[in-house]
N, CA, C and O atoms as a GROMACS GRO file, in nm:
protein
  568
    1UNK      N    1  -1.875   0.096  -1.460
    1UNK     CA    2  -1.834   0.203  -1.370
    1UNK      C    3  -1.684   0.187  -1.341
    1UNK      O    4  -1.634   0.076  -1.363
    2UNK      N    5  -1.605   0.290  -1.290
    2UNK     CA    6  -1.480   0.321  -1.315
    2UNK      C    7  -1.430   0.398  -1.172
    2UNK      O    8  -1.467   0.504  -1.119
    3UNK      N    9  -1.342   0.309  -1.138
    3UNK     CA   10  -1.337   0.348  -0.964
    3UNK      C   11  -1.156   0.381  -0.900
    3UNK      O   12  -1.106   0.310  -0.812
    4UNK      N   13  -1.096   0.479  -0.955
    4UNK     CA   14  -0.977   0.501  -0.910
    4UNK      C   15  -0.913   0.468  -0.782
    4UNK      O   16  -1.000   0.432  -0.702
    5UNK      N   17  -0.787   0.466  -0.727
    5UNK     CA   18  -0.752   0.422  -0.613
    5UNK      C   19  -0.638   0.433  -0.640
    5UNK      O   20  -0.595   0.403  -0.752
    6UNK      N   21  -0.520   0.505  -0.488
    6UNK     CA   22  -0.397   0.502  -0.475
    6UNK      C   23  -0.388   0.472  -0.352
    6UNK      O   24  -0.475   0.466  -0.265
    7UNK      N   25  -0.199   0.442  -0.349
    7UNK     CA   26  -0.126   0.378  -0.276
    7UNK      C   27  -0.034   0.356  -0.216
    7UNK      O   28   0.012   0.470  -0.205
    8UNK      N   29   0.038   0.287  -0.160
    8UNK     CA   30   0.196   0.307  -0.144
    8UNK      C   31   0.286   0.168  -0.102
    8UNK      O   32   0.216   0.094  -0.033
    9UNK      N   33   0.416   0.119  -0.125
    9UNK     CA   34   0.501   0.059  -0.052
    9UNK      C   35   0.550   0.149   0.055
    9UNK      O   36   0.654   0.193   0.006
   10UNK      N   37   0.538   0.198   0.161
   10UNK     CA   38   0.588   0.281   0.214
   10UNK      C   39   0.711   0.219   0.336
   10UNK      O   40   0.689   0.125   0.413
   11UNK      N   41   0.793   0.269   0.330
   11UNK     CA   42   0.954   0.240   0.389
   11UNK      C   43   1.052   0.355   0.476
   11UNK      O   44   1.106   0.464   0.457
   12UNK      N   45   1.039   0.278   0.555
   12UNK     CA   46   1.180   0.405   0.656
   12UNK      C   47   1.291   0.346   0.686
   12UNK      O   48   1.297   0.223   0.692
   13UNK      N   49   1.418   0.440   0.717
   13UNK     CA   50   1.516   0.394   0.750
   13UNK      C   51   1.504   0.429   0.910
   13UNK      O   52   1.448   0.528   0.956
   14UNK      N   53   1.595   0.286   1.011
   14UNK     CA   54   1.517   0.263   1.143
   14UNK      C   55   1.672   0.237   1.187
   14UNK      O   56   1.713   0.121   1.186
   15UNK      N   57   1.754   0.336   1.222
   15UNK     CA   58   1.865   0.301   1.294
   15UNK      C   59   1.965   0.229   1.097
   15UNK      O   60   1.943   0.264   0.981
   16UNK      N   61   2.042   0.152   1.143
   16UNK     CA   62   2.102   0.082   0.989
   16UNK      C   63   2.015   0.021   0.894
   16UNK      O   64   2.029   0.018   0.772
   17UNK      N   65   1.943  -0.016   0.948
   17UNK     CA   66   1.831  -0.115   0.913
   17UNK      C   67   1.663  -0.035   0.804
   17UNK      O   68   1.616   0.075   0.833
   18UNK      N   69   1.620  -0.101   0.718
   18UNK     CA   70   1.587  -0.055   0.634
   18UNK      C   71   1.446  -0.159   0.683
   18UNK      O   72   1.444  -0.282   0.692
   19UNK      N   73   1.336  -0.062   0.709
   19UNK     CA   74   1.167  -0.143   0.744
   19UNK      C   75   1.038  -0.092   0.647
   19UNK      O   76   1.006   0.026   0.629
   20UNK      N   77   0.988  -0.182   0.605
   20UNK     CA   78   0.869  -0.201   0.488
   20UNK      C   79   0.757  -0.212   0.575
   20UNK      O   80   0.735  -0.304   0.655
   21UNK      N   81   0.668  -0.083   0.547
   21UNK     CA   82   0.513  -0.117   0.597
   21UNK      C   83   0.432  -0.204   0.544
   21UNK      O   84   0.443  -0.234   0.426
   22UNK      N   85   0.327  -0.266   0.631
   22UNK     CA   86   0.237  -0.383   0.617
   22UNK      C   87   0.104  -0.365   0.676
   22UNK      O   88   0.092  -0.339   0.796
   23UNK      N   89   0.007  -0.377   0.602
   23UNK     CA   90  -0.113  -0.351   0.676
   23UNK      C   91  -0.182  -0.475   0.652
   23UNK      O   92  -0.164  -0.549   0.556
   24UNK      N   93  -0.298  -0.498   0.792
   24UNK     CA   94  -0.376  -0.627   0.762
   24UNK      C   95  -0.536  -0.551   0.720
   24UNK      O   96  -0.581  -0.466   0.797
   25UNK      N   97  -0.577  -0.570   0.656
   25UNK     CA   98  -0.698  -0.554   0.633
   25UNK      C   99  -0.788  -0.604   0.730
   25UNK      O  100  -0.759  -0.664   0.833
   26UNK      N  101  -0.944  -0.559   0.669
   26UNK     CA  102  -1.057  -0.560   0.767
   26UNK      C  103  -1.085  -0.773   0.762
   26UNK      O  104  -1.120  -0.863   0.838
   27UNK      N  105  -1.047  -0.756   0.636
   27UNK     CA  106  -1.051  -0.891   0.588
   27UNK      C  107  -0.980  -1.059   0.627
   27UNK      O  108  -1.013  -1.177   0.611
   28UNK      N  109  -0.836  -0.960   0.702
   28UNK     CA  110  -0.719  -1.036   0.772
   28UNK      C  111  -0.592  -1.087   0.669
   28UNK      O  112  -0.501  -1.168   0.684
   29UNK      N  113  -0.635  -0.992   0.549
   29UNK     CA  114  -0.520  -1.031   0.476
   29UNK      C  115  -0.415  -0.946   0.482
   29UNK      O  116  -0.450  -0.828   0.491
   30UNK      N  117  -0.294  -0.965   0.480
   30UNK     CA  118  -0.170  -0.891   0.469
   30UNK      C  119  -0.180  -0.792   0.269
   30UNK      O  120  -0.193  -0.830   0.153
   31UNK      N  121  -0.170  -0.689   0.323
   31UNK     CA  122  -0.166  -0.557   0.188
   31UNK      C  123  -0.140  -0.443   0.242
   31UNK      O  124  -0.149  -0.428   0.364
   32UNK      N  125  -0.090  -0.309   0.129
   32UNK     CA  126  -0.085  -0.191   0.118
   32UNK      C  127  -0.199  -0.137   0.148
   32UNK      O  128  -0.314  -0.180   0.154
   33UNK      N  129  -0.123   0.015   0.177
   33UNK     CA  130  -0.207   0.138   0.237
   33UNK      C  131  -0.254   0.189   0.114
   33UNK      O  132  -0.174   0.244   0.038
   34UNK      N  133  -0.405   0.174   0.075
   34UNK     CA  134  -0.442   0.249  -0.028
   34UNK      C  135  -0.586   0.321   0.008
   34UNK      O  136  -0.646   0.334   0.115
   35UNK      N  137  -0.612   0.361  -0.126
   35UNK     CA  138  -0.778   0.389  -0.110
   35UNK      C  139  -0.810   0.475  -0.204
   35UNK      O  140  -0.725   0.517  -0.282
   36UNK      N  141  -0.964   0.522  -0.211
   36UNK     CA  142  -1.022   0.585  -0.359
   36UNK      C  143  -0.991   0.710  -0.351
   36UNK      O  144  -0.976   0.766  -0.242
   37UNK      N  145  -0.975   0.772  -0.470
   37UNK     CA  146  -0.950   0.918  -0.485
   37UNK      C  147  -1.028   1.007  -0.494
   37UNK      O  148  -1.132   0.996  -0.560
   38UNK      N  149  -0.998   1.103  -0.436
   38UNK     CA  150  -1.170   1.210  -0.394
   38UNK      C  151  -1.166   1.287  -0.493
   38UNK      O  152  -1.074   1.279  -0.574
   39UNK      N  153  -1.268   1.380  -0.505
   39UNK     CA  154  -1.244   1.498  -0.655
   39UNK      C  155  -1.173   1.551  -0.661
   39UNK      O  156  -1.173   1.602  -0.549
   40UNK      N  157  -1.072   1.600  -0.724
   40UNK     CA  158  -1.009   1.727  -0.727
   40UNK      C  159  -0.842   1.679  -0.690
   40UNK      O  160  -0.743   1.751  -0.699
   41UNK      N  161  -0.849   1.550  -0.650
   41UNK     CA  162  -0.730   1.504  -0.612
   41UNK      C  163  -0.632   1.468  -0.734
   41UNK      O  164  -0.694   1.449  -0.838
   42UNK      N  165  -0.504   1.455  -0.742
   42UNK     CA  166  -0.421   1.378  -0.781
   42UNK      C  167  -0.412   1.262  -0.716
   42UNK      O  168  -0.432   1.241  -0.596
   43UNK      N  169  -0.367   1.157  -0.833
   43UNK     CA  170  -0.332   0.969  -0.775
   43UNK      C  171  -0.241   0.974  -0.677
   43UNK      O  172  -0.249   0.900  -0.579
   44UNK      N  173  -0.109   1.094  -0.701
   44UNK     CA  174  -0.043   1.083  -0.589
   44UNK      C  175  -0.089   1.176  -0.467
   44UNK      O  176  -0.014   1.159  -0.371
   45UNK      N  177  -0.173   1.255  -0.447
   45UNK     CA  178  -0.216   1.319  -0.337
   45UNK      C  179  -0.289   1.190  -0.268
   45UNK      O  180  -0.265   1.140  -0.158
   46UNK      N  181  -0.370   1.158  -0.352
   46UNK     CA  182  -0.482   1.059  -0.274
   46UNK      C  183  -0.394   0.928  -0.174
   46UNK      O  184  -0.416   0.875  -0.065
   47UNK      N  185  -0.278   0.914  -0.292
   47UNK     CA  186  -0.173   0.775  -0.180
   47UNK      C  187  -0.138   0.844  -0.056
   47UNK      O  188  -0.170   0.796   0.053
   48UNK      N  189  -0.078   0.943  -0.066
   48UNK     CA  190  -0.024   1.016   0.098
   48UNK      C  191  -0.126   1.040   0.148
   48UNK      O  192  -0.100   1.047   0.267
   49UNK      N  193  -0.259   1.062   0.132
   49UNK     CA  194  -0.362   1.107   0.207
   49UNK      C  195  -0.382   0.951   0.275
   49UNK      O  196  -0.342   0.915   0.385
   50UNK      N  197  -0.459   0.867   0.170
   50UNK     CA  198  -0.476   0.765   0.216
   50UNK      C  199  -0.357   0.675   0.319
   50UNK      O  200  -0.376   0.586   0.403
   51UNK      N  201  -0.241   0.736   0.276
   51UNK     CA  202  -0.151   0.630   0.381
   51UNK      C  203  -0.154   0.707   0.516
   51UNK      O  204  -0.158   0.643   0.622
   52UNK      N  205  -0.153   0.839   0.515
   52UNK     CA  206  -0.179   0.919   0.619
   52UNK      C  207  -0.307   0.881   0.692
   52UNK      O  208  -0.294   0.905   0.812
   53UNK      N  209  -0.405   0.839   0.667
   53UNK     CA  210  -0.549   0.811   0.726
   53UNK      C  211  -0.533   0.691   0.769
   53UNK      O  212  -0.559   0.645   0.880
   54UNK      N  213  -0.465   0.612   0.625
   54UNK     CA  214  -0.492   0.438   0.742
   54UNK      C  215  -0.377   0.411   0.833
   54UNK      O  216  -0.401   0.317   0.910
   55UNK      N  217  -0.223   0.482   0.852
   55UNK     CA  218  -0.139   0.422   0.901
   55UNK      C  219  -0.104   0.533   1.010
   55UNK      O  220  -0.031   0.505   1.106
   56UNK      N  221  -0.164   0.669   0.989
   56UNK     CA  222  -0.060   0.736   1.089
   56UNK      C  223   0.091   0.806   1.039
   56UNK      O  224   0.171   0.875   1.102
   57UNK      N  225   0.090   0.769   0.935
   57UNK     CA  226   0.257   0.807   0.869
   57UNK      C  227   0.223   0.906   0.758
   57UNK      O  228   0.134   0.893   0.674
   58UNK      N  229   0.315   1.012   0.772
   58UNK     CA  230   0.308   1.132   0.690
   58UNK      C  231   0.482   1.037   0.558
   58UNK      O  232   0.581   0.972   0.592
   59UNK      N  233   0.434   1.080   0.428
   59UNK     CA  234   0.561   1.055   0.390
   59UNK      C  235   0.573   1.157   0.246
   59UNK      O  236   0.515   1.260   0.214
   60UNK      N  237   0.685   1.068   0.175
   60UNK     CA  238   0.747   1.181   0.053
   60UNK      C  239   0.714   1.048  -0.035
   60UNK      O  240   0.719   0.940   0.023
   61UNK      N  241   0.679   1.054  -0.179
   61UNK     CA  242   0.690   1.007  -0.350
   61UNK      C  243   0.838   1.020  -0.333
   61UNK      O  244   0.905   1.118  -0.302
   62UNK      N  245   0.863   0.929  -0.352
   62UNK     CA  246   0.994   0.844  -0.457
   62UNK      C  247   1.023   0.797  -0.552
   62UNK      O  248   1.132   0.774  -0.604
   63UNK      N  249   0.883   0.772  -0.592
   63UNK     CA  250   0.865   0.658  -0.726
   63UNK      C  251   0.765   0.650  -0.739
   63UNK      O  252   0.690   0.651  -0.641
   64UNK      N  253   0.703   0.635  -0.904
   64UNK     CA  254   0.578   0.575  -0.901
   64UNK      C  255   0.632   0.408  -0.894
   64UNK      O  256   0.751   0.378  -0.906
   65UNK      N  257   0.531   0.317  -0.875
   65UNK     CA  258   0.594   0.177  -0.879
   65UNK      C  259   0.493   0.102  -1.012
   65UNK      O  260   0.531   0.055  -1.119
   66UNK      N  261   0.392   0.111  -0.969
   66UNK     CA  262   0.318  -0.037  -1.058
   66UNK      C  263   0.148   0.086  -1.068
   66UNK      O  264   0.111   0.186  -1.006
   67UNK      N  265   0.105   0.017  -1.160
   67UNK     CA  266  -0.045   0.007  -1.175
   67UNK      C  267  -0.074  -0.124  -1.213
   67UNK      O  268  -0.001  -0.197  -1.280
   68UNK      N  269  -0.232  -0.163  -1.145
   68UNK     CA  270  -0.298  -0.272  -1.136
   68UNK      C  271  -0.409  -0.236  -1.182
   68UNK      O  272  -0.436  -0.116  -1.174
   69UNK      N  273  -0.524  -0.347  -1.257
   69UNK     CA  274  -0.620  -0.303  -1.278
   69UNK      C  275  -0.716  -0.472  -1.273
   69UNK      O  276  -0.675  -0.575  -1.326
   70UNK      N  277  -0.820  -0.460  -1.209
   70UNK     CA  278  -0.898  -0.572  -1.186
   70UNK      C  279  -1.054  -0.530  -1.202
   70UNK      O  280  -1.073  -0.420  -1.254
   71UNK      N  281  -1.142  -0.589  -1.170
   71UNK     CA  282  -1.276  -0.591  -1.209
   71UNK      C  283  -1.297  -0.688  -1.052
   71UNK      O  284  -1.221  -0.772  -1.004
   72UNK      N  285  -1.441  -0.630  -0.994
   72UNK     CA  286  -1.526  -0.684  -0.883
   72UNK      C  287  -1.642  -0.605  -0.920
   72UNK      O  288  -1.660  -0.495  -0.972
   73UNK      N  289  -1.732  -0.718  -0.866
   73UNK     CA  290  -1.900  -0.678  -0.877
   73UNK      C  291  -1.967  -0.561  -0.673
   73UNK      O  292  -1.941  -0.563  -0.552
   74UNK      N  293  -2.027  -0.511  -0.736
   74UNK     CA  294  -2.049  -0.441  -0.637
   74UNK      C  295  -2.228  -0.421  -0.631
   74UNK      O  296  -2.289  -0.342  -0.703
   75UNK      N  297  -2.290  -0.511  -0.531
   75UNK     CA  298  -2.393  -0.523  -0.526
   75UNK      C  299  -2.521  -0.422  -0.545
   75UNK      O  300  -2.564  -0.350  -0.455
   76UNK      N  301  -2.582  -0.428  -0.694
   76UNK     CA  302  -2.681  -0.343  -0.671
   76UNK      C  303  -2.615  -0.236  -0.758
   76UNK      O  304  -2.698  -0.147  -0.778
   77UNK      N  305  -2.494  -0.209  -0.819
   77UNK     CA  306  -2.424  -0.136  -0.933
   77UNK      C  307  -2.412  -0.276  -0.989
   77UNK      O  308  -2.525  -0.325  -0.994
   78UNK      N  309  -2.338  -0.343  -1.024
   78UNK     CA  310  -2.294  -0.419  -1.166
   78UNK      C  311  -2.137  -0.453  -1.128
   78UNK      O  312  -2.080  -0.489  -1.025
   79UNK      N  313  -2.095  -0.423  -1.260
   79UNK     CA  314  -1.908  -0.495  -1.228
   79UNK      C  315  -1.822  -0.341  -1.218
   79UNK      O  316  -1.840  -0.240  -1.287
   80UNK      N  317  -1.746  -0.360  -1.133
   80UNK     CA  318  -1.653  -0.240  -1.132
   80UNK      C  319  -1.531  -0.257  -1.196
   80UNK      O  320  -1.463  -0.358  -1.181
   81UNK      N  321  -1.499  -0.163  -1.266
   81UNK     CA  322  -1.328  -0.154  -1.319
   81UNK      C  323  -1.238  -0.039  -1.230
   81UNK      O  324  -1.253   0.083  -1.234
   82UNK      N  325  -1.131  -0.123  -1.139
   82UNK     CA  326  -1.062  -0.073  -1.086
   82UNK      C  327  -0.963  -0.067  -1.112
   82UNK      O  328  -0.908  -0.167  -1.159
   83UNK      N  329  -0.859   0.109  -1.083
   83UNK     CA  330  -0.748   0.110  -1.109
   83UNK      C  331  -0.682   0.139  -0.997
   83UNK      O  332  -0.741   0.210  -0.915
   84UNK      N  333  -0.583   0.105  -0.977
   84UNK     CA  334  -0.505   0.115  -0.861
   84UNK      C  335  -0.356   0.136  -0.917
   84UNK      O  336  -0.297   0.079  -1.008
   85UNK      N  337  -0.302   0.272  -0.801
   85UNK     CA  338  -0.173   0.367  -0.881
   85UNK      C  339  -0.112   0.315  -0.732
   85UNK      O  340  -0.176   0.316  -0.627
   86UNK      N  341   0.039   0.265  -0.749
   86UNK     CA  342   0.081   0.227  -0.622
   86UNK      C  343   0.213   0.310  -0.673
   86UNK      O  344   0.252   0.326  -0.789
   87UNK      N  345   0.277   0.362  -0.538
   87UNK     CA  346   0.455   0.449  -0.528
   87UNK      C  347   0.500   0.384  -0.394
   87UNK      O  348   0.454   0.312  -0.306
   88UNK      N  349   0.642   0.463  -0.433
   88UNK     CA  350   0.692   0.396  -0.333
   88UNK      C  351   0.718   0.518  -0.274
   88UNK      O  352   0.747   0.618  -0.338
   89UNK      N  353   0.708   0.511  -0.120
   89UNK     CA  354   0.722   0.614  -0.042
   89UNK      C  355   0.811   0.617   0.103
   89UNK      O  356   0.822   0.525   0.184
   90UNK      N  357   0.846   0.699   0.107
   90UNK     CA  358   0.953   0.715   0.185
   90UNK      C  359   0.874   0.799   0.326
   90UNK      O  360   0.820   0.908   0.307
   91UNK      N  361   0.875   0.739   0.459
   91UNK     CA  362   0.802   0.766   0.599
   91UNK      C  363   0.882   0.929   0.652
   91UNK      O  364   0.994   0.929   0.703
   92UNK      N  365   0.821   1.026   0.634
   92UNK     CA  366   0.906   1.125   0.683
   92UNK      C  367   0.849   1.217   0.838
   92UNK      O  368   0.883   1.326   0.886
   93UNK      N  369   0.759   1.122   0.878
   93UNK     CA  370   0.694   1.151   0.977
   93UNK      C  371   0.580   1.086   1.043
   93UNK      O  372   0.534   0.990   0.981
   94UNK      N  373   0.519   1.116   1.163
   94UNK     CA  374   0.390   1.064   1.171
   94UNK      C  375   0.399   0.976   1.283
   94UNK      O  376   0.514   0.948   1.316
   95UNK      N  377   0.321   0.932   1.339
   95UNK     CA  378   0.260   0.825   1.468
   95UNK      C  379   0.247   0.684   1.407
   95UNK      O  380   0.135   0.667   1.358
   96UNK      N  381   0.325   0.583   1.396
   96UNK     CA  382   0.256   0.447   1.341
   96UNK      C  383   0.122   0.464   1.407
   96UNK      O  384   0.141   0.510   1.520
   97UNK      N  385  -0.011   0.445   1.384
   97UNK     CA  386  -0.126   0.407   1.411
   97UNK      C  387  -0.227   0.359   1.291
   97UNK      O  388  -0.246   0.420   1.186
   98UNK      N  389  -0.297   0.213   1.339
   98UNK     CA  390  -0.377   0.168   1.195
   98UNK      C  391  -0.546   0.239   1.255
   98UNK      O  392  -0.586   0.269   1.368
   99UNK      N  393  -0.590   0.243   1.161
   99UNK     CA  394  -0.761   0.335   1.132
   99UNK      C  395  -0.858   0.199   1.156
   99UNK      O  396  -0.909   0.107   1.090
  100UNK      N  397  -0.852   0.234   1.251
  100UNK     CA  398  -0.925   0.074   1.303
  100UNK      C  399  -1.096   0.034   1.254
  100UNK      O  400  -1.158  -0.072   1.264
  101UNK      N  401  -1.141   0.181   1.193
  101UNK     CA  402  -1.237   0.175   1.092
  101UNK      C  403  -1.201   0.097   0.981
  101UNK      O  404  -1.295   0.027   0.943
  102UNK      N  405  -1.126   0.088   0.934
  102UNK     CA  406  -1.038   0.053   0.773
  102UNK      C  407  -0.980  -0.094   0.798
  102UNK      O  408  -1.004  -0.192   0.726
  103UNK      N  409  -0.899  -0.093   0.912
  103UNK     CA  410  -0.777  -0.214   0.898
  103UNK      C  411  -0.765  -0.278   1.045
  103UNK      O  412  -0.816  -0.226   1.144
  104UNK      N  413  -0.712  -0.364   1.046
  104UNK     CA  414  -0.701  -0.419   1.140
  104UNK      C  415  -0.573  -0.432   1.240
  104UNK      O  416  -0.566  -0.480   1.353
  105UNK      N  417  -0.459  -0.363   1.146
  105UNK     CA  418  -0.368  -0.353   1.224
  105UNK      C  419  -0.216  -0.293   1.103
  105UNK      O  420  -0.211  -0.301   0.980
  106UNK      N  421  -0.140  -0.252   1.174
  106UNK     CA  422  -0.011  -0.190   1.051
  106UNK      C  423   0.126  -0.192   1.145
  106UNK      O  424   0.125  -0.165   1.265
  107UNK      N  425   0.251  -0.233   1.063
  107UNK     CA  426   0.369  -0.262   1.133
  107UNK      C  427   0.430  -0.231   1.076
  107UNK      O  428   0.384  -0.184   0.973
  108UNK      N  429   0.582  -0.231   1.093
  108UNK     CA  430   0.675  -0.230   1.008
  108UNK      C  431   0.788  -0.344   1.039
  108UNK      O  432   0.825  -0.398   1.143
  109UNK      N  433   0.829  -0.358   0.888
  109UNK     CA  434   0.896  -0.528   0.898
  109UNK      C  435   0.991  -0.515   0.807
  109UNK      O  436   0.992  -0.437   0.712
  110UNK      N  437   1.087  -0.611   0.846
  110UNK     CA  438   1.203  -0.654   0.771
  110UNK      C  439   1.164  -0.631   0.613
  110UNK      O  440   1.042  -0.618   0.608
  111UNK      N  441   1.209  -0.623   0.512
  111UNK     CA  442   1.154  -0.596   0.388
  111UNK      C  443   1.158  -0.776   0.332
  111UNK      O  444   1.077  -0.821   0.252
  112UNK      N  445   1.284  -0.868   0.404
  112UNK     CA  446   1.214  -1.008   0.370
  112UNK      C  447   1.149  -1.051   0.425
  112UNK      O  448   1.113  -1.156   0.372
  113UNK      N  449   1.084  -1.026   0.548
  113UNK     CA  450   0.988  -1.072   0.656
  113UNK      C  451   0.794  -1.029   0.580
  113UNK      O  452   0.685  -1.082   0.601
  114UNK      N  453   0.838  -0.911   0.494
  114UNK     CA  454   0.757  -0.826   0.463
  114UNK      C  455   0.726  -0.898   0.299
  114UNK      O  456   0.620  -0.860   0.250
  115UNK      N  457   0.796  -0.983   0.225
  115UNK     CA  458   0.798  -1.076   0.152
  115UNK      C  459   0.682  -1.148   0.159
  115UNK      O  460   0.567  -1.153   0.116
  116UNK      N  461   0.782  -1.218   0.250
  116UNK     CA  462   0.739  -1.335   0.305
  116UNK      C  463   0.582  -1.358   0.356
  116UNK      O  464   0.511  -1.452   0.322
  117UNK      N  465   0.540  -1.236   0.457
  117UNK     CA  466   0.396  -1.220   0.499
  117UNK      C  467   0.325  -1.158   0.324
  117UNK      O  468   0.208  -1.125   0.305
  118UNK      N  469   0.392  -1.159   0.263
  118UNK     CA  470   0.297  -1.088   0.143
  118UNK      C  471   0.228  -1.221   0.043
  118UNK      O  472   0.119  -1.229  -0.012
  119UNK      N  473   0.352  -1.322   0.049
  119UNK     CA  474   0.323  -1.442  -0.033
  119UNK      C  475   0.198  -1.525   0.019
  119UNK      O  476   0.102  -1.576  -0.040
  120UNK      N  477   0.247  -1.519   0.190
  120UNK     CA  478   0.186  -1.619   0.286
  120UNK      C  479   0.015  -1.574   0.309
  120UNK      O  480  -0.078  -1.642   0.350
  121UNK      N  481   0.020  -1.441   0.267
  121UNK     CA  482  -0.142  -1.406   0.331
  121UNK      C  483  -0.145  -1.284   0.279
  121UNK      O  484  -0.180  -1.196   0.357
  122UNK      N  485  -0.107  -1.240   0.128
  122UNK     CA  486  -0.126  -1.126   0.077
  122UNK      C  487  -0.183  -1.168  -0.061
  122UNK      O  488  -0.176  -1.271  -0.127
  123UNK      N  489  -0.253  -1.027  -0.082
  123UNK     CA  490  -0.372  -1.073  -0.249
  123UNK      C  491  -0.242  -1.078  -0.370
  123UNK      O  492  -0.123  -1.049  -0.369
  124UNK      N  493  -0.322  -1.119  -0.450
  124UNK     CA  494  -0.209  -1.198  -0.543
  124UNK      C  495  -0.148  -1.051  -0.626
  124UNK      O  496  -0.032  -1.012  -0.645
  125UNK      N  497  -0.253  -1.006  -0.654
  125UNK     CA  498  -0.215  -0.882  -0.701
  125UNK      C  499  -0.095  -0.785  -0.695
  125UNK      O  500  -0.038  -0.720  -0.782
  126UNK      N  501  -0.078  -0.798  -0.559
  126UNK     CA  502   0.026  -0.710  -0.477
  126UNK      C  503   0.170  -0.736  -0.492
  126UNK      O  504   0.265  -0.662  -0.470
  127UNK      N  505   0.165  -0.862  -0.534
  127UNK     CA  506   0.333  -0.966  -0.541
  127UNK      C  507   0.405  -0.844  -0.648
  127UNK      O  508   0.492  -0.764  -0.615
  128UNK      N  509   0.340  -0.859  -0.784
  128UNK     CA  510   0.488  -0.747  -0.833
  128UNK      C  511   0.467  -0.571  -0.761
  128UNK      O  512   0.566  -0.498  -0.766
  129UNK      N  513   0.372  -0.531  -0.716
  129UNK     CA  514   0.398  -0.366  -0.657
  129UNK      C  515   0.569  -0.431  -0.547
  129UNK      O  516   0.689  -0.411  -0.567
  130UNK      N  517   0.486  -0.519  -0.425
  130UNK     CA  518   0.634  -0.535  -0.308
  130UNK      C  519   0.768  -0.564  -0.361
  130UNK      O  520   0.882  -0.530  -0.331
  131UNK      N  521   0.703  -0.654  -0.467
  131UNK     CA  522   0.886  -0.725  -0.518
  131UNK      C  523   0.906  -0.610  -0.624
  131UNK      O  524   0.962  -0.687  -0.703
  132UNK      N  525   0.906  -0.485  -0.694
  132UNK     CA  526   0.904  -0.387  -0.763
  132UNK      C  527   0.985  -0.310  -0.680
  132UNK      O  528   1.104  -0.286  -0.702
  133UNK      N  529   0.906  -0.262  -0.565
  133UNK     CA  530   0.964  -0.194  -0.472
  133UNK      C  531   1.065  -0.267  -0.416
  133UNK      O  532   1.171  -0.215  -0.453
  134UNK      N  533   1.083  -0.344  -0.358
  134UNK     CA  534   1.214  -0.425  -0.264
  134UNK      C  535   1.312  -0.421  -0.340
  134UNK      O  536   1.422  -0.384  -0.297
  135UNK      N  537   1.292  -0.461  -0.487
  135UNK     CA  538   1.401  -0.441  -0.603
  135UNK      C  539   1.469  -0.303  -0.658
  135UNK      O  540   1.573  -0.287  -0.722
  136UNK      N  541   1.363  -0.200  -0.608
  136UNK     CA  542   1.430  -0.055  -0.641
  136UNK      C  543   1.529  -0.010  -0.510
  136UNK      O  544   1.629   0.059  -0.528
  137UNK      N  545   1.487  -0.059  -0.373
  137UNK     CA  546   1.538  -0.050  -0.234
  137UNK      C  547   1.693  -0.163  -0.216
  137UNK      O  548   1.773  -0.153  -0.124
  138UNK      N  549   1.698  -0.223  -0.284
  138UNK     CA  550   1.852  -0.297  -0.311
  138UNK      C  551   1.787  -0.448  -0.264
  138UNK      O  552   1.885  -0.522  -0.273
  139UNK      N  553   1.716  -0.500  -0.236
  139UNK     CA  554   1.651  -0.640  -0.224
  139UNK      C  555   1.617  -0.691  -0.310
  139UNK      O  556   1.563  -0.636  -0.406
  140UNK      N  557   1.650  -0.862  -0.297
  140UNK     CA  558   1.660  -0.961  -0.412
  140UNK      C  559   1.603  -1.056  -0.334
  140UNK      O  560   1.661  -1.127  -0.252
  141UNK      N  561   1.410  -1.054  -0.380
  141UNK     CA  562   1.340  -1.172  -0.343
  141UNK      C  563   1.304  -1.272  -0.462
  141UNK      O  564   1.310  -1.246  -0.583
  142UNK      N  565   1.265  -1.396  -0.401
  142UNK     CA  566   1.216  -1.519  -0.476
  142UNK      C  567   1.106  -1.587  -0.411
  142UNK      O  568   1.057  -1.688  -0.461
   0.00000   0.00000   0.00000
């Protein structure tokens, strides 16, 4: 079975200063605003929808950034093949608020602070979408 999903690095400019969204999952790990794509959708409709639902933030496509693709078992179906379409998006509106159904909490952070929490307590997966994005935004992580 075959299970689509989009996404976003999503980023605003905050006074001079340039801030990278962060969401914690239900799970408590530090990751992106994503989620599955409904019928009829585009990969990139489904990321603004989905970042709109879990964060509160309306935004604009800038970029596509990365695709990921992994495999998990899902009890009672078998193994799933997942794809996941991540962009980078630019905040052009909206209420910060996290979907407390979904996540556990969403901020916005320094884009090395936003690193840093990605290495420290983010799925492994995610390392080239942030450092992809930080690198198109003028940031040089290690």
């Amino acid at each position: 079975m075959k299970e689509i999903s989009a996404g976003g690095v999503v980023f605003r400019k905050h006074g001079n200063a340039l801030q990278v969204q962060m969401i914690q999952d239900r799970y408590g790990k530090i990751t992106l605003p994503k989620g599955k794509m409904e019928p009829g959708e585009t990969v990139e409709e489904t990321a603004l929808r989905e970042i709109l639902e879990e964060t509160g933030i309306v935004g604009t496509i800038v970029a596509p950034l990365k695709q990921i693709s992994y495999q998990y078992a899902l009890p009672g179906v078998g193994t799933i093949d997942k794809e996941v379409y991540y962009f980078l998006v630019e905040a052009t509106g909206g209420q910060l608020q996290a979907q407390i159904e979904e996540i556990r909490g969403v901020e916005w952070l320094d884009p090395l602070e936003a690193w840093h929490q990605q290495k420290q307590a983010g799925y492994g997966n995610n390392d080239t979408v942030l450092l992809t994005a930080l690198q198109s935004l003028g940031y040089e992580v290690n």
